[in-house]
C-alpha positions as CSV (number, residue, x, y, z in Angstrom):
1,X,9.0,0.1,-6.0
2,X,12.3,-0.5,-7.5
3,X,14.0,-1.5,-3.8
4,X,11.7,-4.3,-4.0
5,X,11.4,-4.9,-7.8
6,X,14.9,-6.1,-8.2
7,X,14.8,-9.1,-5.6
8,X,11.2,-10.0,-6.0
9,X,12.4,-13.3,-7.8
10,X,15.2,-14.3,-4.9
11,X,13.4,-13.4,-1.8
12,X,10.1,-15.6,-3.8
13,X,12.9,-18.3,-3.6
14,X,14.2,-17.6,-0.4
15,X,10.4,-17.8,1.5
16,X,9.7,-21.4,0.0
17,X,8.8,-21.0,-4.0
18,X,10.8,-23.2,-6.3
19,X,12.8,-20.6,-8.8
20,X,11.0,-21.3,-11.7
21,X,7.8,-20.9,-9.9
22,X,9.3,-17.4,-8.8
23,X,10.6,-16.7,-11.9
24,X,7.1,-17.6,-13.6
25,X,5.2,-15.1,-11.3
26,X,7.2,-12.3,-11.4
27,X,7.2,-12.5,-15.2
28,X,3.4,-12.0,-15.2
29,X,3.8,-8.8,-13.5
30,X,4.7,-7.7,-16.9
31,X,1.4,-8.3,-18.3
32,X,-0.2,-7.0,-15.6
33,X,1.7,-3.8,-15.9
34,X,-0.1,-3.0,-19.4
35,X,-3.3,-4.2,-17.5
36,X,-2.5,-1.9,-14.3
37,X,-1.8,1.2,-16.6
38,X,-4.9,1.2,-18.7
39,X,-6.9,0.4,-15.8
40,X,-5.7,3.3,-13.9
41,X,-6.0,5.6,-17.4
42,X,-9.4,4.9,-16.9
43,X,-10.0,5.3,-13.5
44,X,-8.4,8.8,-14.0
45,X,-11.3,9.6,-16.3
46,X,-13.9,8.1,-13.9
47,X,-12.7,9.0,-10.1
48,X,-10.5,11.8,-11.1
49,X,-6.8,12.3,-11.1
50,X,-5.8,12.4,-8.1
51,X,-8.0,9.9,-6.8
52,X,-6.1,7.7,-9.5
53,X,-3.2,8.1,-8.5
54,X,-3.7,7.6,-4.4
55,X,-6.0,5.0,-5.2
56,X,-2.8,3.0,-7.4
57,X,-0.3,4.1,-4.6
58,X,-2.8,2.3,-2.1
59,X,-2.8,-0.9,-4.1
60,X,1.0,-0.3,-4.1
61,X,0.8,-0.9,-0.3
62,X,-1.2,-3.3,-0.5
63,X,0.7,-5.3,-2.5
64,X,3.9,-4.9,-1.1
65,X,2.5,-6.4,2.4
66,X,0.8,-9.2,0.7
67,X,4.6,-9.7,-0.5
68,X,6.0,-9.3,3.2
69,X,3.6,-11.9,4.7
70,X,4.5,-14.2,2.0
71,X,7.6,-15.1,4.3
72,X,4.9,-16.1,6.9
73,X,2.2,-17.6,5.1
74,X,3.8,-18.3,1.5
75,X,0.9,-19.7,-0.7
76,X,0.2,-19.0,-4.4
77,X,-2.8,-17.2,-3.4
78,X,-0.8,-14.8,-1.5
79,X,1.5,-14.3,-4.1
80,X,-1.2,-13.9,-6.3
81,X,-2.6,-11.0,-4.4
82,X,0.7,-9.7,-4.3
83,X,1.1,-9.5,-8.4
84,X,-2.5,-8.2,-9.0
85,X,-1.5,-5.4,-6.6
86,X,2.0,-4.8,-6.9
87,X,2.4,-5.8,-10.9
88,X,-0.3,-3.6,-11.9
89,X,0.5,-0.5,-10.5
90,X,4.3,-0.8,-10.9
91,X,4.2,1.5,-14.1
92,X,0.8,3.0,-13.9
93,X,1.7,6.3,-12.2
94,X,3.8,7.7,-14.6
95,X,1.5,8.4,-17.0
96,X,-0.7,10.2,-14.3
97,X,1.8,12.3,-12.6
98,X,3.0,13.6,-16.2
99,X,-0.5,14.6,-17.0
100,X,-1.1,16.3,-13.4
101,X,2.4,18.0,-14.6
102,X,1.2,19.2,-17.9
103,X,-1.9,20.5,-16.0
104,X,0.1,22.9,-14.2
105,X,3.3,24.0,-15.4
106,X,2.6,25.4,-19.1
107,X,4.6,27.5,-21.3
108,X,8.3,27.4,-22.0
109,X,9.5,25.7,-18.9
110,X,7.4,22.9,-19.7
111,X,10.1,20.8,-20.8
112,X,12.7,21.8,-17.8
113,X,9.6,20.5,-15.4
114,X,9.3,17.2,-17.4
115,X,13.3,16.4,-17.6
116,X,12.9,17.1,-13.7
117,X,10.5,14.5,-13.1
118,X,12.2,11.8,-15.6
119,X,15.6,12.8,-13.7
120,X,14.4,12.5,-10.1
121,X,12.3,9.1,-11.5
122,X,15.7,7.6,-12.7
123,X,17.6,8.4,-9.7
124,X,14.5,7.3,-7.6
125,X,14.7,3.9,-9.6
126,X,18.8,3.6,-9.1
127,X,18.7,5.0,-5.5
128,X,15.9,2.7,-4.7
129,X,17.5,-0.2,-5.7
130,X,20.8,0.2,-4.7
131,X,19.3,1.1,-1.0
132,X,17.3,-2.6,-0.8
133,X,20.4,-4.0,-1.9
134,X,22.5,-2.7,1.0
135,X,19.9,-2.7,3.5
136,X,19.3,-6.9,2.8
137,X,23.0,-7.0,3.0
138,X,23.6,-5.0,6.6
139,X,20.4,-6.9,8.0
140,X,20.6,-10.2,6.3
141,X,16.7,-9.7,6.1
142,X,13.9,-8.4,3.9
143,X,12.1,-6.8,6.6
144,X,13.9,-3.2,6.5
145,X,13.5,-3.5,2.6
146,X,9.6,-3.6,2.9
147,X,9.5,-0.8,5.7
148,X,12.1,1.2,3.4
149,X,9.8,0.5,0.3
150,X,6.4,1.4,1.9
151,X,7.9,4.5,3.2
152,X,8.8,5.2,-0.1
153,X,6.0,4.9,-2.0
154,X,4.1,6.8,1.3
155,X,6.6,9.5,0.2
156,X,6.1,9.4,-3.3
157,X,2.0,10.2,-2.2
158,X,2.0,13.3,-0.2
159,X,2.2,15.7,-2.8
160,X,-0.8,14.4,-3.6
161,X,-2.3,15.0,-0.3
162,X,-0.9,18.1,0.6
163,X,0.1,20.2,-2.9
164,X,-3.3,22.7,-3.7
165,X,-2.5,22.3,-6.7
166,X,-2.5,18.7,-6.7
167,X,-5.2,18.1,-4.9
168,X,-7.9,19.7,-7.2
């Protein structure tokens, strides 16, 4: 996510959008955020957890190669696509994997297990950024950004499809 999230705005600019246009859109993923969490609250409830969270990863995906294409076939339509997808599941994980967390670890080490997962999402969030960063910079391209941040987030799902635990 955050390899991405950091040159949304310039790479918008760079495929064709003016930079207030860019600027606009990627703004909007804020309100979409709130939007993407509640919705996925709720499909928690509906489709279960862990369908949740794979199904908001999947959207992830999707949303990240509506954002690649865009250097293709920039259009608003395109980019809108991309901000549905990629703006409203930005934050709306969190949430879920805590819960799936709480659900398994109880007792005293319950808070070791949650500083854990707030640790490894910060560094995940610094790492990630710094690593599109300097992989635009030593290819002069977004191409090995989107590769590096669809990897990523395929990473960030196989617990989900190969933990037991996780995958009740």
């Amino acid at each position: 996510m955050f390899s991405i999230s950091v040159q949304v705005v310039t790479y918008l600019v760079e495929v064709g959008f003016p930079p207030l246009q860019a600027a606009t859109a990627w703004g909007f993923s804020g309100v979409l955020l709130v939007i993407g969490m509640l919705t996925v609250s709720w499909l928690d409830g509906l489709l279960g957890r862990r369908r949740a969270i794979l199904l908001a990863y999947g959207i992830t995906i999707v949303g990240i190669l509506m954002l690649w294409s865009l250097s293709r076939y920039p259009n608003i339509w395109m980019l809108t696509g991309f901000l549905f997808c990629f703006g409203s599941t930005m934050g709306s994980r969190g949430p879920l994997v805590t819960a799936a967390a709480m659900s398994i670890f109880r007792g005293k080490r319950v808070g070791t297990i949650m500083g854990t997962i707030s640790i490894g999402a910060g560094l995940g969030s610094a790492i990630g950024s710094w690593a599109g960063g300097l992989i635009h910079d030593w290819t002069q391209s977004y191409d090995l950004v989107f590769v590096f941040a669809i990897s990523s987030v395929v990473l960030g799902m196989m617990p989900f499809l190969v933990a037991p635990a996780l995958r009740r």
